[in-house]
N, CA, C, O and CB atoms as a CASP TS submission, in Angstrom:
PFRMAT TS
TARGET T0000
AUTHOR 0000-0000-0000
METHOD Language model
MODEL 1
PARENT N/A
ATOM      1  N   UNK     1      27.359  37.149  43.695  1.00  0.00           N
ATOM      2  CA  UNK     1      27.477  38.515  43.224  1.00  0.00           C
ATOM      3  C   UNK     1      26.327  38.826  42.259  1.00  0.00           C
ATOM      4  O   UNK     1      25.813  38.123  41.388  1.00  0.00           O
ATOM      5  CB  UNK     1      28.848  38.740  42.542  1.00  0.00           C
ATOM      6  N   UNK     2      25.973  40.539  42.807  1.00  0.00           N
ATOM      7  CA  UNK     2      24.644  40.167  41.971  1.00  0.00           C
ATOM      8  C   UNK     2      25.247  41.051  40.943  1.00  0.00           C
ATOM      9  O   UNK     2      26.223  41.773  41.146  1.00  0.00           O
ATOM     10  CB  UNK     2      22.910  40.569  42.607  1.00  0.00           C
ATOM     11  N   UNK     3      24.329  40.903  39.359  1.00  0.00           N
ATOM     12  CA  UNK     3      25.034  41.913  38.513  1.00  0.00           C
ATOM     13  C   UNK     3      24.204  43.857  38.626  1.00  0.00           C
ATOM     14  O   UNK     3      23.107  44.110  39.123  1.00  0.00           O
ATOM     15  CB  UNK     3      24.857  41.072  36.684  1.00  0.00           C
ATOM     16  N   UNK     4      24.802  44.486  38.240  1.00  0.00           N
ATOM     17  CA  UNK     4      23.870  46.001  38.151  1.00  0.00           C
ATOM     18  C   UNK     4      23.138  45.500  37.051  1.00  0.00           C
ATOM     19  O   UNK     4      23.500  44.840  36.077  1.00  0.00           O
ATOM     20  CB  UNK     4      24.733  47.692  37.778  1.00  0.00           C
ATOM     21  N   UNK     5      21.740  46.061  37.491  1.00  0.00           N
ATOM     22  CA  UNK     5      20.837  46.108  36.503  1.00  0.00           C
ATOM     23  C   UNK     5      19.923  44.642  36.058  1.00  0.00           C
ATOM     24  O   UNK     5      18.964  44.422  35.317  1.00  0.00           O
ATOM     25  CB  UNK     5      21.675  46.635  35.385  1.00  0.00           C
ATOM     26  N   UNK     6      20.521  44.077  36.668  1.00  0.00           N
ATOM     27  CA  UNK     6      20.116  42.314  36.613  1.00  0.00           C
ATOM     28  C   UNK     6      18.562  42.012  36.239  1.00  0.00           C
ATOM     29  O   UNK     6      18.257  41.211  35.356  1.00  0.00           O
ATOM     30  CB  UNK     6      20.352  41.514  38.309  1.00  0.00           C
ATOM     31  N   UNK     7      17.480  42.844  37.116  1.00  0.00           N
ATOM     32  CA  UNK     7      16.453  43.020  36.813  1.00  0.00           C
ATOM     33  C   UNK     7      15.701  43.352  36.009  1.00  0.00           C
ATOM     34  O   UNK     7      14.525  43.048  35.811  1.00  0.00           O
ATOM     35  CB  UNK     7      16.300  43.290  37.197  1.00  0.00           C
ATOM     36  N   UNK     8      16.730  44.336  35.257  1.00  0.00           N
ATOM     37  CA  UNK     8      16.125  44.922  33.806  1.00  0.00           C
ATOM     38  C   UNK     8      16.309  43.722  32.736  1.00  0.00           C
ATOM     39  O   UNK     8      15.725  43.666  31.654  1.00  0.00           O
ATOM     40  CB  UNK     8      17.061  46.436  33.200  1.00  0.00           C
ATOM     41  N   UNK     9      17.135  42.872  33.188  1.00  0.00           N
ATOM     42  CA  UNK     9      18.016  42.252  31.871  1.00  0.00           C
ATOM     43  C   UNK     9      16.526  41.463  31.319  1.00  0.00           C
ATOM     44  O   UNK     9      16.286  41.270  30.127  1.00  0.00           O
ATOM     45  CB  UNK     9      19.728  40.901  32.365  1.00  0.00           C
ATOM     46  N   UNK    10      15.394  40.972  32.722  1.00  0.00           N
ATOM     47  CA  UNK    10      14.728  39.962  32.537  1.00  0.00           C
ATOM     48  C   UNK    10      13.871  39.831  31.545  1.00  0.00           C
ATOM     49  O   UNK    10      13.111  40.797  31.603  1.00  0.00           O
ATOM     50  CB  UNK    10      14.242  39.753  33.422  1.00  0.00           C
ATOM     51  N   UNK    11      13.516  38.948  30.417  1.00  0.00           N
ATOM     52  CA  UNK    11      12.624  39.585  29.135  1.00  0.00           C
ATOM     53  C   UNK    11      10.993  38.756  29.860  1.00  0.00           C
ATOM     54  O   UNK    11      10.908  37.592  30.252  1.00  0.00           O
ATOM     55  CB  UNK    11      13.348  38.798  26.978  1.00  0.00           C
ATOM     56  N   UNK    12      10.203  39.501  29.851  1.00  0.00           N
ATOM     57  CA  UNK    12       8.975  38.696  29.768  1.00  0.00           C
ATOM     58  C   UNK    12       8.399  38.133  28.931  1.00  0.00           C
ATOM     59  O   UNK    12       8.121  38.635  27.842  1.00  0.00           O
ATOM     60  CB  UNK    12       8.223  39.114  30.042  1.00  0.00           C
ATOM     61  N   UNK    13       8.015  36.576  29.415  1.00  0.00           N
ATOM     62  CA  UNK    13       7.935  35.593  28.596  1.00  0.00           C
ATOM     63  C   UNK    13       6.725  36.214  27.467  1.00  0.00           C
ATOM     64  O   UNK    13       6.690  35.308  26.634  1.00  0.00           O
ATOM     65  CB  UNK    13       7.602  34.174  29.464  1.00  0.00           C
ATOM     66  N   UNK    14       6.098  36.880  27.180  1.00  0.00           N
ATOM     67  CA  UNK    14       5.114  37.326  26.226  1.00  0.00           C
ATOM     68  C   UNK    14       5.745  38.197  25.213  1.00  0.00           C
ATOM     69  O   UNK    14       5.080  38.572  24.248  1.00  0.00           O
ATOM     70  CB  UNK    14       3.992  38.040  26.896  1.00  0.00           C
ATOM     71  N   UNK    15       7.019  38.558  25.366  1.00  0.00           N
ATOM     72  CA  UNK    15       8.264  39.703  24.696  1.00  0.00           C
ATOM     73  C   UNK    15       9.066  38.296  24.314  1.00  0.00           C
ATOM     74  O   UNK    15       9.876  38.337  23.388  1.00  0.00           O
ATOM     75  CB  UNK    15       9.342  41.150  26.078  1.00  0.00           C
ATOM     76  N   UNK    16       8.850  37.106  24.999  1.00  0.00           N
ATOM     77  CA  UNK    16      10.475  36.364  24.497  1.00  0.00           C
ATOM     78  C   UNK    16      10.250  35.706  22.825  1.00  0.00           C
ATOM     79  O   UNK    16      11.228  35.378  22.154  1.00  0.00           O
ATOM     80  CB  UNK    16      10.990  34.650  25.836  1.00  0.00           C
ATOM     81  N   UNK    17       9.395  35.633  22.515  1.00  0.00           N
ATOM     82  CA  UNK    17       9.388  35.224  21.059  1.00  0.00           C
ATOM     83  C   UNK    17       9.742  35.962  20.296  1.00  0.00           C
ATOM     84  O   UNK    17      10.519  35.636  19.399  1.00  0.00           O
ATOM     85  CB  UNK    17       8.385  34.897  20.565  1.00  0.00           C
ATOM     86  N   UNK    18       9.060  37.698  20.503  1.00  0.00           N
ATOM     87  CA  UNK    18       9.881  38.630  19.665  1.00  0.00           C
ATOM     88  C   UNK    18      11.071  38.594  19.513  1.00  0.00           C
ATOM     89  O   UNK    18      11.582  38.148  18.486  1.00  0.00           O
ATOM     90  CB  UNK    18       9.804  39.689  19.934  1.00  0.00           C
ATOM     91  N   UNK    19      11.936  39.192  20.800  1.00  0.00           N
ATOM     92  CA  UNK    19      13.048  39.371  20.945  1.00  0.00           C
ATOM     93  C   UNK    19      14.015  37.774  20.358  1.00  0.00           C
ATOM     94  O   UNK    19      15.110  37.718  19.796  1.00  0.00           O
ATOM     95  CB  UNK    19      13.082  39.874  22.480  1.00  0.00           C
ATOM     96  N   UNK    20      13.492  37.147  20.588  1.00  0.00           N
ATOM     97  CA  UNK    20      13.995  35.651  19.978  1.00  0.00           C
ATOM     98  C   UNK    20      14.057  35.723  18.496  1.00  0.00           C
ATOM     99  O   UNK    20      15.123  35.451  17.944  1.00  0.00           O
ATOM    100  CB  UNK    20      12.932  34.350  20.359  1.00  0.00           C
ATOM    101  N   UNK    21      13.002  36.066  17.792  1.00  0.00           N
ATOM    102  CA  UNK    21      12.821  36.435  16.512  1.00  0.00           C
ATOM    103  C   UNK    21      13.452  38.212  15.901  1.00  0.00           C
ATOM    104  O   UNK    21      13.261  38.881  14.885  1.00  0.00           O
ATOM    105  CB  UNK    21      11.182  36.220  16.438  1.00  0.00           C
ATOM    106  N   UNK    22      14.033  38.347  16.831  1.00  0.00           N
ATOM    107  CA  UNK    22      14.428  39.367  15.950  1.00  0.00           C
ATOM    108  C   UNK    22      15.905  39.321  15.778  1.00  0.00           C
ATOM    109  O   UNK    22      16.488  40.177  15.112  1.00  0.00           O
ATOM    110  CB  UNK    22      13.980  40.689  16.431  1.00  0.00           C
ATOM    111  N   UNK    23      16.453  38.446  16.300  1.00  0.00           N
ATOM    112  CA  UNK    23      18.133  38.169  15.878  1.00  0.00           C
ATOM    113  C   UNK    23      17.892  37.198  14.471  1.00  0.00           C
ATOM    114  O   UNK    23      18.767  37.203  13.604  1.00  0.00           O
ATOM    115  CB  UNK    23      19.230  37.098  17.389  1.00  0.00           C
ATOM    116  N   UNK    24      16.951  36.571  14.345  1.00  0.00           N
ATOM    117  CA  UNK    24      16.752  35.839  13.424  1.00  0.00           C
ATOM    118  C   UNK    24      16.280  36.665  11.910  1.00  0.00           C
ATOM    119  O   UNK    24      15.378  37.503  11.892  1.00  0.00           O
ATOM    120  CB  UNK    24      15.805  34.900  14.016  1.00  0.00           C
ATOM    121  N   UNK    25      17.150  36.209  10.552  1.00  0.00           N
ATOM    122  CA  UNK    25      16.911  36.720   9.290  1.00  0.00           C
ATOM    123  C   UNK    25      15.337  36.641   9.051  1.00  0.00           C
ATOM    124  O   UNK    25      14.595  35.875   9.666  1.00  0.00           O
ATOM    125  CB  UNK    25      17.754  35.929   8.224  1.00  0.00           C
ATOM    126  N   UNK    26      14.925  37.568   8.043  1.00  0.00           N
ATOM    127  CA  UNK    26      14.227  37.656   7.558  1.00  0.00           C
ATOM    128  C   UNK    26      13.326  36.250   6.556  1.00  0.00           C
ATOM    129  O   UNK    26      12.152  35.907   6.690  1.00  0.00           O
ATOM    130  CB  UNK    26      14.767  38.619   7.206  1.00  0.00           C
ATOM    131  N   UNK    27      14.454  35.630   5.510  1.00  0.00           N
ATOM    132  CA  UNK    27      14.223  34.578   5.027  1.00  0.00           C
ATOM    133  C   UNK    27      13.884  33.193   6.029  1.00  0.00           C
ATOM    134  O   UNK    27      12.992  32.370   5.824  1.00  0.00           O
ATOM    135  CB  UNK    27      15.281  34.499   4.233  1.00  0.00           C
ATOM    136  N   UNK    28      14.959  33.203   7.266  1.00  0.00           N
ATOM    137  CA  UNK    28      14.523  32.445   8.114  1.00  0.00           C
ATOM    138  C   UNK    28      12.834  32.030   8.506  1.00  0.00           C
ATOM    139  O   UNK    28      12.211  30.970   8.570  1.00  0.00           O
ATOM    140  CB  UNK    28      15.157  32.974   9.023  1.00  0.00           C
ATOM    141  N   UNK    29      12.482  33.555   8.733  1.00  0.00           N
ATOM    142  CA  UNK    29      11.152  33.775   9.558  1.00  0.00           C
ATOM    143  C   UNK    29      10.149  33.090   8.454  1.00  0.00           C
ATOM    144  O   UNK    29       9.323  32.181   8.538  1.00  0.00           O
ATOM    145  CB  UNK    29      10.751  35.608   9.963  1.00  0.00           C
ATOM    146  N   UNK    30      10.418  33.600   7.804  1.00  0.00           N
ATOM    147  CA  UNK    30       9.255  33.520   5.997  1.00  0.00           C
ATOM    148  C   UNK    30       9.325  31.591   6.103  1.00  0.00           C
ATOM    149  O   UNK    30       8.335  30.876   5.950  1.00  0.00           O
ATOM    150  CB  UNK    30      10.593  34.519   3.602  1.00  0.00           C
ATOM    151  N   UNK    31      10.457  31.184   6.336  1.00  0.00           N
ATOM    152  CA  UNK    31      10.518  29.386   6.361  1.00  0.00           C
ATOM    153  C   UNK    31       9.620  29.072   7.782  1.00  0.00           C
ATOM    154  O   UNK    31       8.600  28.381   7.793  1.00  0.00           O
ATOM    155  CB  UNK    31      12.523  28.597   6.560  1.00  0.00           C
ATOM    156  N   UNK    32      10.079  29.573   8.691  1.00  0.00           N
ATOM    157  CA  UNK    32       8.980  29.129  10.465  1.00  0.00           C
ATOM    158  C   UNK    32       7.767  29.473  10.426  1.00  0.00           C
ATOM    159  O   UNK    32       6.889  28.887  11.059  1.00  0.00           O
ATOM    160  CB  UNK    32       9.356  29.971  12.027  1.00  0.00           C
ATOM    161  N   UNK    33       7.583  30.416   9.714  1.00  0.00           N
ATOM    162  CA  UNK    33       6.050  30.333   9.374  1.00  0.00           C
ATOM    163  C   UNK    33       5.089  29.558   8.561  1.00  0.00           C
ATOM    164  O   UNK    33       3.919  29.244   8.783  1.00  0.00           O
ATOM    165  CB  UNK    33       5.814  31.240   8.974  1.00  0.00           C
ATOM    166  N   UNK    34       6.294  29.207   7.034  1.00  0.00           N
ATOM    167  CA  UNK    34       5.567  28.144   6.210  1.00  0.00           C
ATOM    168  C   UNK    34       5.656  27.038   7.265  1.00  0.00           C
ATOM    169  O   UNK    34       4.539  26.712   7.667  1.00  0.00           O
ATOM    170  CB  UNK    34       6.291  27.734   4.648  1.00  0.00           C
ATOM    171  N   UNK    35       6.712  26.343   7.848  1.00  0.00           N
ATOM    172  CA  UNK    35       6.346  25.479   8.842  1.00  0.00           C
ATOM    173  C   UNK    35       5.783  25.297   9.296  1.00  0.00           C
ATOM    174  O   UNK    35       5.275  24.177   9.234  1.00  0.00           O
ATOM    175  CB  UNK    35       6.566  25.317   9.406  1.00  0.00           C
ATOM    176  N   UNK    36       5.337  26.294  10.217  1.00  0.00           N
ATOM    177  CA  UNK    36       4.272  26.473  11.023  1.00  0.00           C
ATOM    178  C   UNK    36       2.867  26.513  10.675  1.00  0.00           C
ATOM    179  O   UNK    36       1.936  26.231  11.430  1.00  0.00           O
ATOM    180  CB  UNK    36       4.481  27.430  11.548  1.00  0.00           C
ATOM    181  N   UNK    37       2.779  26.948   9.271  1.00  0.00           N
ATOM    182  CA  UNK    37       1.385  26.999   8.632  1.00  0.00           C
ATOM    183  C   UNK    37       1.076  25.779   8.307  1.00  0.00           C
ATOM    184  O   UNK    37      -0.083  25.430   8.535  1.00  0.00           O
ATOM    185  CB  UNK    37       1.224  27.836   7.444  1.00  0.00           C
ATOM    186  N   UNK    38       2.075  24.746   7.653  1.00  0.00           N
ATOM    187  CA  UNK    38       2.016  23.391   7.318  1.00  0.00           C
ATOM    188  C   UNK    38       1.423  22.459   8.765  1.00  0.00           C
ATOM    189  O   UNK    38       0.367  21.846   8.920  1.00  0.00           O
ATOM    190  CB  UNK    38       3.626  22.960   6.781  1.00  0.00           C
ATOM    191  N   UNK    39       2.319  22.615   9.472  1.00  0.00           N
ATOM    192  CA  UNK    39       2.059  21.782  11.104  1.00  0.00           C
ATOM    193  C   UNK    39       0.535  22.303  10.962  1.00  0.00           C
ATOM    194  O   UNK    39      -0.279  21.398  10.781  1.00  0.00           O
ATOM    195  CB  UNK    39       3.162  22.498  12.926  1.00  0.00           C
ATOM    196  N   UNK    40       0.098  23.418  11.007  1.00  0.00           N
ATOM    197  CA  UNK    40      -1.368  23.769  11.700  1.00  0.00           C
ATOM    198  C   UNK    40      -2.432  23.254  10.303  1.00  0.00           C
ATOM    199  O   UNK    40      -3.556  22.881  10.640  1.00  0.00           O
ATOM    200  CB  UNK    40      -1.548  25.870  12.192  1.00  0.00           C
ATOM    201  N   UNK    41      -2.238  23.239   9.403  1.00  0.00           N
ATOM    202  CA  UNK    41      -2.603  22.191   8.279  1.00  0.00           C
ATOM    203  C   UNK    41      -2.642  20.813   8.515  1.00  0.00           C
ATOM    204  O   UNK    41      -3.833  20.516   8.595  1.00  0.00           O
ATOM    205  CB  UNK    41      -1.743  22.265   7.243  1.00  0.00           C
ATOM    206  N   UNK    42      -1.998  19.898   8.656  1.00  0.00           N
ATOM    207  CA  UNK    42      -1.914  19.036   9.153  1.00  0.00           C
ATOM    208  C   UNK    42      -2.375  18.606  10.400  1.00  0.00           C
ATOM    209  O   UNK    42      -2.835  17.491  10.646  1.00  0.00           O
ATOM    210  CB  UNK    42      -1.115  18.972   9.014  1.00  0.00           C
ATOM    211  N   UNK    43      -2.259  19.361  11.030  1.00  0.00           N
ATOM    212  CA  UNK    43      -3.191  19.073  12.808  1.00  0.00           C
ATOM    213  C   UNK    43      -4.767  19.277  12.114  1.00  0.00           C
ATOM    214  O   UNK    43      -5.540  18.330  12.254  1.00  0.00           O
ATOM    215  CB  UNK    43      -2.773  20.810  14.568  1.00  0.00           C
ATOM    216  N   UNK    44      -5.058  20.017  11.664  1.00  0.00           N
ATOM    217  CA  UNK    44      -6.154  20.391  11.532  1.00  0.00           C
ATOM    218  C   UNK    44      -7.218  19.252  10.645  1.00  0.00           C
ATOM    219  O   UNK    44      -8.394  18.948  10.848  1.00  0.00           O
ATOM    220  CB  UNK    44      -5.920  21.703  10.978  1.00  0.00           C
ATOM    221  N   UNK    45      -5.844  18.620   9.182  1.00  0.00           N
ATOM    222  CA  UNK    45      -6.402  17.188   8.707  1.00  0.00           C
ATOM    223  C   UNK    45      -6.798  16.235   9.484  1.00  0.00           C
ATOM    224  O   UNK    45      -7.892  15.690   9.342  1.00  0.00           O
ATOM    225  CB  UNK    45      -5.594  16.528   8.038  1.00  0.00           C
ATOM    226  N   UNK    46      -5.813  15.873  10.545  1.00  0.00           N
ATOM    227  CA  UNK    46      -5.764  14.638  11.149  1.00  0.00           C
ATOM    228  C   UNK    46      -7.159  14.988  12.181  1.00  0.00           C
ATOM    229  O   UNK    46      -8.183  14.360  11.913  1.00  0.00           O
ATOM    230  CB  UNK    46      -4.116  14.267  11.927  1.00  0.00           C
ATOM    231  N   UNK    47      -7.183  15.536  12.826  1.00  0.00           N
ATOM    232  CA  UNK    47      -8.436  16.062  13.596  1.00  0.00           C
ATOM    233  C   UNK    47      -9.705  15.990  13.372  1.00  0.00           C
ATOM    234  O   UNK    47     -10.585  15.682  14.176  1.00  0.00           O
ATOM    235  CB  UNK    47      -8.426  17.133  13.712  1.00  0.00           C
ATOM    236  N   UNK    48      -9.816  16.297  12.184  1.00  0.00           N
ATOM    237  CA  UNK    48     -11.100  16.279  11.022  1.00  0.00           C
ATOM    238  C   UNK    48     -11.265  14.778  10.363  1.00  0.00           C
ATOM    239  O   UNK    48     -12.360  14.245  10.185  1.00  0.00           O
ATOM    240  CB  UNK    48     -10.732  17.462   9.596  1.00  0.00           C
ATOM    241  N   UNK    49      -9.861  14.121   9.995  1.00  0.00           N
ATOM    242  CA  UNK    49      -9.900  12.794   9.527  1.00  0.00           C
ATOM    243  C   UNK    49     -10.438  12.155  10.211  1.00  0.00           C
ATOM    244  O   UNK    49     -11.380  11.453   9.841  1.00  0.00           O
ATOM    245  CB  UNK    49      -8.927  12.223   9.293  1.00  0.00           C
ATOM    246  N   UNK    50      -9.893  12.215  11.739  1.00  0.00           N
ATOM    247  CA  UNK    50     -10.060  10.877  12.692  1.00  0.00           C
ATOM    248  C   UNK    50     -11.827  11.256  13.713  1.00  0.00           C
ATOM    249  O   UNK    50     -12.517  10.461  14.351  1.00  0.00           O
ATOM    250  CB  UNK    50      -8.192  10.794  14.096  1.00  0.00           C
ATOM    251  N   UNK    51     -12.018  12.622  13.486  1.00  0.00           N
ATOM    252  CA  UNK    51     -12.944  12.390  14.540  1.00  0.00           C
ATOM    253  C   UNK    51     -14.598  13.070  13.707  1.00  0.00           C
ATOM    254  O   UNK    51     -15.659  13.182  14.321  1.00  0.00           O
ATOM    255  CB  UNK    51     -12.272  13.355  16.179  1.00  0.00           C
ATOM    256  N   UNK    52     -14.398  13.422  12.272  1.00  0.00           N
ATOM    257  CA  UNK    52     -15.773  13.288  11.058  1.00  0.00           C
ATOM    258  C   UNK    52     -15.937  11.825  10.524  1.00  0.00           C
ATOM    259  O   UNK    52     -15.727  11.464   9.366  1.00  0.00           O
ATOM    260  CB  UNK    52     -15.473  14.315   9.496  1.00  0.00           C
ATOM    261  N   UNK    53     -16.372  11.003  11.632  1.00  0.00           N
ATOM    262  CA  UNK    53     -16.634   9.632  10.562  1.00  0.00           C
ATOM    263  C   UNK    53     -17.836   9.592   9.641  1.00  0.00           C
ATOM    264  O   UNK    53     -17.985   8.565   8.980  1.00  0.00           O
ATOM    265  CB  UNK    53     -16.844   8.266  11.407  1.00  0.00           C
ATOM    266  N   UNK    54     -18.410  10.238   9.555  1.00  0.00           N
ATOM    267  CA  UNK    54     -20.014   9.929   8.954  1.00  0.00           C
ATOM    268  C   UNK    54     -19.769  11.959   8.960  1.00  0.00           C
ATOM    269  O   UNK    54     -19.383  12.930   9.611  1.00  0.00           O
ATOM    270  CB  UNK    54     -21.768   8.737  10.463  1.00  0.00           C
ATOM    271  N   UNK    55     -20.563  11.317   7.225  1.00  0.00           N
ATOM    272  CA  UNK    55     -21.246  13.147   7.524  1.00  0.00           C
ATOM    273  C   UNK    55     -22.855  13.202   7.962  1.00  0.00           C
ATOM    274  O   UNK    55     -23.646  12.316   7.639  1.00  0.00           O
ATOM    275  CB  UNK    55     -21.221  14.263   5.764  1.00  0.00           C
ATOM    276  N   UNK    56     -23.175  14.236   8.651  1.00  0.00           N
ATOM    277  CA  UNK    56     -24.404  14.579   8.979  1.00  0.00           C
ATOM    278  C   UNK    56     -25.132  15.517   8.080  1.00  0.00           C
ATOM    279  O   UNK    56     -24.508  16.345   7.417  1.00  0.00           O
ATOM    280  CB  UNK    56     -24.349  15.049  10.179  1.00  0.00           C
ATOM    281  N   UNK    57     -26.509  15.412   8.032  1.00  0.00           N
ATOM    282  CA  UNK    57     -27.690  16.044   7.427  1.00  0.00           C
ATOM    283  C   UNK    57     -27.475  17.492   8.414  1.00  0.00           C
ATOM    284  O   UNK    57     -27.339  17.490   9.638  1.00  0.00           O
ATOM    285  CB  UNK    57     -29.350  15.017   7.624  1.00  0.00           C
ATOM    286  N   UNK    58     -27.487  18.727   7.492  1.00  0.00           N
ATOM    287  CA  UNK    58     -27.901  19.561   8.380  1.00  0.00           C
ATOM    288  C   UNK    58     -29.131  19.847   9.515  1.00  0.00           C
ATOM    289  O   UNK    58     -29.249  20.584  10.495  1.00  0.00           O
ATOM    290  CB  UNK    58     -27.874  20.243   7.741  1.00  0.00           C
ATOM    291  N   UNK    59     -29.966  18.859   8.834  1.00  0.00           N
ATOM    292  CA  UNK    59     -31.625  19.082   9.805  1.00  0.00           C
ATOM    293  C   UNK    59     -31.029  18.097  11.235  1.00  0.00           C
ATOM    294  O   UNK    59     -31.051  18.619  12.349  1.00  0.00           O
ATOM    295  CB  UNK    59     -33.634  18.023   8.709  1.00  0.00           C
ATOM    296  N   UNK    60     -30.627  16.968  11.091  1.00  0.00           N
ATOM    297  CA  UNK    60     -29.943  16.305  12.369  1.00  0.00           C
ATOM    298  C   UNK    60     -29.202  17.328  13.479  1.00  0.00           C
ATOM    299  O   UNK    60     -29.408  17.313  14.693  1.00  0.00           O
ATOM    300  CB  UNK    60     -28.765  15.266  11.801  1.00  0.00           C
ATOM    301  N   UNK    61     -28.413  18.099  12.853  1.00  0.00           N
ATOM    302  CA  UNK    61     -27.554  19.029  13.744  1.00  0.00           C
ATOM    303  C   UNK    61     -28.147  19.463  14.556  1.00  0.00           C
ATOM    304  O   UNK    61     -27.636  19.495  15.675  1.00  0.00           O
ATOM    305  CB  UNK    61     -26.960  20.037  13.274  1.00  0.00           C
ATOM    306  N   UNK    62     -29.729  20.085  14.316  1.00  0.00           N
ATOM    307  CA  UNK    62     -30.327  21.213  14.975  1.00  0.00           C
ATOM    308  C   UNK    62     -30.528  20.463  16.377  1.00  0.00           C
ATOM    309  O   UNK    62     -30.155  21.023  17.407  1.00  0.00           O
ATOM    310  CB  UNK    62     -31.767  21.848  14.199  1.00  0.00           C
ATOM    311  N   UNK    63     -31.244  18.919  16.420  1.00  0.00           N
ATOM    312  CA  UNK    63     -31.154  18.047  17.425  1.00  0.00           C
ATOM    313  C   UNK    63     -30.436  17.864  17.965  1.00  0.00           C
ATOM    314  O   UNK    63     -30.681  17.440  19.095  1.00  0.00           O
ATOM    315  CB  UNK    63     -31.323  17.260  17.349  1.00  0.00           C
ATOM    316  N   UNK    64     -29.302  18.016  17.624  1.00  0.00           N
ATOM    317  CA  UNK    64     -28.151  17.242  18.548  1.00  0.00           C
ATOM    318  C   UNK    64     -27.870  17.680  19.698  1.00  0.00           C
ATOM    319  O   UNK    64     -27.741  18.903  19.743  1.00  0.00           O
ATOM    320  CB  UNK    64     -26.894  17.186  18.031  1.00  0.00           C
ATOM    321  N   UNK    65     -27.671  16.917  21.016  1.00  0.00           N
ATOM    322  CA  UNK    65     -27.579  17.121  21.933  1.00  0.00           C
ATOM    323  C   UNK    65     -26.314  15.874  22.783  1.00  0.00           C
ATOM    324  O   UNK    65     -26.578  14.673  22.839  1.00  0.00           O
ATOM    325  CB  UNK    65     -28.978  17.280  22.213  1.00  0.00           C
ATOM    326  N   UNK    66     -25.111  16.414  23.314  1.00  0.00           N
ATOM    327  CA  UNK    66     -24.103  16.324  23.689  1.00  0.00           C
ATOM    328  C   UNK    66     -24.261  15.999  25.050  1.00  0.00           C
ATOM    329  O   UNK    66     -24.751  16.839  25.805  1.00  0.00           O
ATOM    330  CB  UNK    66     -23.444  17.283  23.365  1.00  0.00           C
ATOM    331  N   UNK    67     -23.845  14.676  25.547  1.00  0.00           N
ATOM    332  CA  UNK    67     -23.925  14.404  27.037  1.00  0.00           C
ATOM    333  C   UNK    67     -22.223  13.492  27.354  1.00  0.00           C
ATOM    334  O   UNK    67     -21.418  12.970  26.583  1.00  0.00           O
ATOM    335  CB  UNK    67     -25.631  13.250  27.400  1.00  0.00           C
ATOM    336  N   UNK    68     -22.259  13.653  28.799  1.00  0.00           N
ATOM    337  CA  UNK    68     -21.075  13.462  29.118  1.00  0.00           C
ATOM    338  C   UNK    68     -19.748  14.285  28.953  1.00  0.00           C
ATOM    339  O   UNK    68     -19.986  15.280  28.269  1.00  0.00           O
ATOM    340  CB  UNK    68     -20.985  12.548  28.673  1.00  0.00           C
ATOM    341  N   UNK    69     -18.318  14.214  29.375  1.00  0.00           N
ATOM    342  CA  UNK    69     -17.516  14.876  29.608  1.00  0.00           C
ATOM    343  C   UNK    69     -16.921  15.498  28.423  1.00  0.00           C
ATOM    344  O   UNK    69     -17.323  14.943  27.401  1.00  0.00           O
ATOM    345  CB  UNK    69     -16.840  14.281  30.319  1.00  0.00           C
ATOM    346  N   UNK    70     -16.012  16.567  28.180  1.00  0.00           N
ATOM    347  CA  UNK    70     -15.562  16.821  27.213  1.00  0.00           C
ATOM    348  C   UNK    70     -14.521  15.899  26.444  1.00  0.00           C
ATOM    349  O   UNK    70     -14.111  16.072  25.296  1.00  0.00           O
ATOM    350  CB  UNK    70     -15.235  17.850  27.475  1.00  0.00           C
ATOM    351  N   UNK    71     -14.216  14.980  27.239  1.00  0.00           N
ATOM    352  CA  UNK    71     -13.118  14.080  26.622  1.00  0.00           C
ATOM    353  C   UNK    71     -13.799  13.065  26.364  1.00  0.00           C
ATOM    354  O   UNK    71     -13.447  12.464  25.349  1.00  0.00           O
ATOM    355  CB  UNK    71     -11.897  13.707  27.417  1.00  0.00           C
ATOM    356  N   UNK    72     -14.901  12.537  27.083  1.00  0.00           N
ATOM    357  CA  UNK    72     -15.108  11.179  25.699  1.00  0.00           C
ATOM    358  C   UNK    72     -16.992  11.658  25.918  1.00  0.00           C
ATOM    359  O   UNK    72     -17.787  11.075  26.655  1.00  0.00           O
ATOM    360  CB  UNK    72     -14.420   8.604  26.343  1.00  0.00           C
ATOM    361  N   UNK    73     -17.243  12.704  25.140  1.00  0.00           N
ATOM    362  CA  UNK    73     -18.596  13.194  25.126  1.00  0.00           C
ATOM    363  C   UNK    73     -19.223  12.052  23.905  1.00  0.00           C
ATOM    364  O   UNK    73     -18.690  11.746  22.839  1.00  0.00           O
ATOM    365  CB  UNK    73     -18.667  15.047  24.698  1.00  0.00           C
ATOM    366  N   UNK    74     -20.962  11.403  24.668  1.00  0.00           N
ATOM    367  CA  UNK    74     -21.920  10.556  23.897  1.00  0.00           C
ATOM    368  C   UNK    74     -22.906  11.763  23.028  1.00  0.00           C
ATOM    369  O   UNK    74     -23.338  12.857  23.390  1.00  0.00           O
ATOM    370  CB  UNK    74     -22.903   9.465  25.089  1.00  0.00           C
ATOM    371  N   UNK    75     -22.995  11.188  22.045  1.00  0.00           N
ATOM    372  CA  UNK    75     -24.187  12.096  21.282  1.00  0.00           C
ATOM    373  C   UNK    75     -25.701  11.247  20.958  1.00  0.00           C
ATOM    374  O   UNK    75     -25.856  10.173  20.376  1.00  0.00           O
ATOM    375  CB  UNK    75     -23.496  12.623  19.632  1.00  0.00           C
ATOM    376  N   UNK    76     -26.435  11.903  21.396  1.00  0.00           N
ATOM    377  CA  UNK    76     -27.829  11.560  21.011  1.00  0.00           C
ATOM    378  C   UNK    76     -29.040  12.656  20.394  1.00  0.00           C
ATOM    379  O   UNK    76     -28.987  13.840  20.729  1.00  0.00           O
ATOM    380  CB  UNK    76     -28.335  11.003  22.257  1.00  0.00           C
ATOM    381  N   UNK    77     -30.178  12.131  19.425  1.00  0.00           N
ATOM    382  CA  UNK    77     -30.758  13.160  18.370  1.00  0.00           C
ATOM    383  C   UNK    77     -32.092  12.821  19.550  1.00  0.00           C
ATOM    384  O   UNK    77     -33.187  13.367  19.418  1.00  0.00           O
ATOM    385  CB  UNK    77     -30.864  12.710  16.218  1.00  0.00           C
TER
END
């Protein structure tokens, strides 16, 4: 059995976070965001930690030239 209107009910997935977030309090939101700001803080340390081993001279940069794939790319000046 199909229901009336069934089609309308459907939310598109680019609407479903809103609509997800809007049954949700206010104070709630203000906490998923500090969360969320923290997580993207943290990704952003570990990223920088693990893959800046050495700092570079700005005059080196201008040389640099990138060979091989994006996942395990060699560097040579």
């Amino acid at each position: 059995m199909k229901l009336p209107n069934a089609d309308k009910a459907i939310i598109p997935p680019e609407k479903l976070r809103d609509y997800v977030l809007s049954f949700v309090p206010l104070h709630m939101k203000i906490f998923l965001l500090r969360v969320q700001l923290m997580q993207t803080k943290y990704l952003v340390n570990i990223i920088l930690s693990t893959t800046v081993k050495y700092s570079v001279r700005p005059e080196l940069v201008e040389g640099l030239v990138v060979h091989g794939s994006t996942s395990s790319p060699r560097t040579s000046f």
